[in-house]
Each structure stands twice: as structure tokens, then as C-alpha cells.
C-alpha positions in Angstrom: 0.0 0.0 0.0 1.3 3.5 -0.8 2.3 5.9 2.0 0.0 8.5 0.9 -3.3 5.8 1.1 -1.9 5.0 4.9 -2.0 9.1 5.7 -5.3 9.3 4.3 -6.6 6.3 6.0 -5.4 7.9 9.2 -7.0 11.5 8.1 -11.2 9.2 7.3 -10.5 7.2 10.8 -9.4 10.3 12.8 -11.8 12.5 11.8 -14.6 9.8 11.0 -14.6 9.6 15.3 -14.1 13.5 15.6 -17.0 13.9 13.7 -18.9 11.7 16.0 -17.5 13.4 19.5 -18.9 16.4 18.3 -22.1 15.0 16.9 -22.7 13.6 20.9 -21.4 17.1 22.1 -24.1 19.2 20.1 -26.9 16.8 21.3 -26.0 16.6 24.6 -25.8 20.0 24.5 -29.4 20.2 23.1 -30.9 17.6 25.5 -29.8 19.9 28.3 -30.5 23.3 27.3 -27.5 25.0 27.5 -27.0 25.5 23.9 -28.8 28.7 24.1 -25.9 29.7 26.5 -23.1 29.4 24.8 -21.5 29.5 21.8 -20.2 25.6 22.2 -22.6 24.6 19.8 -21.9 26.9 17.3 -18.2 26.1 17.4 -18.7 22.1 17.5 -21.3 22.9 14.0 -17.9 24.6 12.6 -16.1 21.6 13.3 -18.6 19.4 12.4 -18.1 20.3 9.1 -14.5 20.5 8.4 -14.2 17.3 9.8 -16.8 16.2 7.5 -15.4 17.9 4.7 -12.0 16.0 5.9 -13.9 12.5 5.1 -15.1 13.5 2.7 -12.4 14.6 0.7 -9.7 11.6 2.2 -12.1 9.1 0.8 -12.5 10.8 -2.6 -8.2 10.7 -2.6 -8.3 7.1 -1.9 -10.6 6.3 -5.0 -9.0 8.9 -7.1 -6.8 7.5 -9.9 -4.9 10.9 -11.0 -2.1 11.3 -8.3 -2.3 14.7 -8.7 -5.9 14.8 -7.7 -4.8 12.8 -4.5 -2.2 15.0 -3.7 -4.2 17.8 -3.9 -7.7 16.2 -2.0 -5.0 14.9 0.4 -3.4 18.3 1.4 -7.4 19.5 1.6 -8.1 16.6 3.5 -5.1 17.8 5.8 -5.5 21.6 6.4 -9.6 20.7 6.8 -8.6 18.2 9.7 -6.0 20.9 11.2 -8.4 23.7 11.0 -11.1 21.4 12.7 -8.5 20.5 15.3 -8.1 23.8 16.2 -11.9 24.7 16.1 -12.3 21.9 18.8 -9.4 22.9 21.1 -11.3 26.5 21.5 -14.5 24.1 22.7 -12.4 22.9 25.0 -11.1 26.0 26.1 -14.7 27.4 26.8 -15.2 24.6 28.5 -12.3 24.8 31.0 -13.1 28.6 31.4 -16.6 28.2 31.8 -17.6 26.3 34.7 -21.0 27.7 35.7 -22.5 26.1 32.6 -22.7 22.6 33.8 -24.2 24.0 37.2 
């Protein structure tokens, strides 16, 4: 198997399961009413989609058959994931900053 298929493999898996976590986030969220608090749900929606975005576009390079097409949906894939990343990290940061809300 070809490096680049591994990386993206590790890019649909990864973010696949990050996609979930914030899925359970925004609907726990929901359930309890504290979405109308915050801005926690707004930033998980944000993430939500790049990470969706991230599958999408790491399974699209791993049926493409031009490399330069997987090269390019690959580095996509990558900066989408990063920027999702990041997007989470500030949930978490409202999190830790924020205690009242799960009072």
C-alpha cells in the first residue's frame, strides 16, 4: 500500500470519530438546554463540518486514480482536519473557562 493511502486512511479514521465526539457534544448540548448559553454549539457545528469535509475529501483521494488529484484532496483533507482541530481545542477551552455552565 502506498504511504499516501496510509496518511489518508489515518485523516477518514481520525476524523470519522471527531465527527462523532462532536455530533454527541451538540446533542448533549441540546438535551440539556445550555446550547442557548453558549457558543459551544456553534463552534462544534464549525467543526462538524471540516471534519466532514476531511472525510469526505480523504475518501475521494483514496478512489482517485490521478495522483495529482490525491495529492491535492489529500493536502485538503489535511489543512480541513488541522483547522477542525483547532476549532475543537477552542471548545475545549470554553469549556475549562466556563464552569457555571454545567451547574
Amino acid at each position: 500500500m502506498p504511504e499516501r493511502q496510509k496518511n489518508t486512511q489515518h485523516i477518514l479514521n481520525t476524523s470519522s470519530n471527531l465527527l462523532g465526539f462532536c455530533f454527541i457534544i451538540i446533542t448533549s448540548l441540546k438535551l440539556s438546554g445550555k446550547s442557548a448559553q453558549t457558543i459551544i454549539d456553534e463552534t462544534l457545528l464549525v467543526s462538524s463540518v471540516l471534519f466532514m469535509s476531511s472525510c469526505l475529501l480523504s475518501f475521494l483521494s483514496m478512489r482517485s486514480e490521478k495522483e495529482r488529484s490525491v495529492n491535492t484532496l489529500e493536502r485538503i483533507a489535511d489543512y480541513s482536519f488541522v483547522i477542525g482541530l483547532f476549532s475543537l481545542f477552542v471548545v475545549v477551552l470554553i469549556v475549562a473557562f466556563e464552569p457555571e455552565l454545567f451547574i
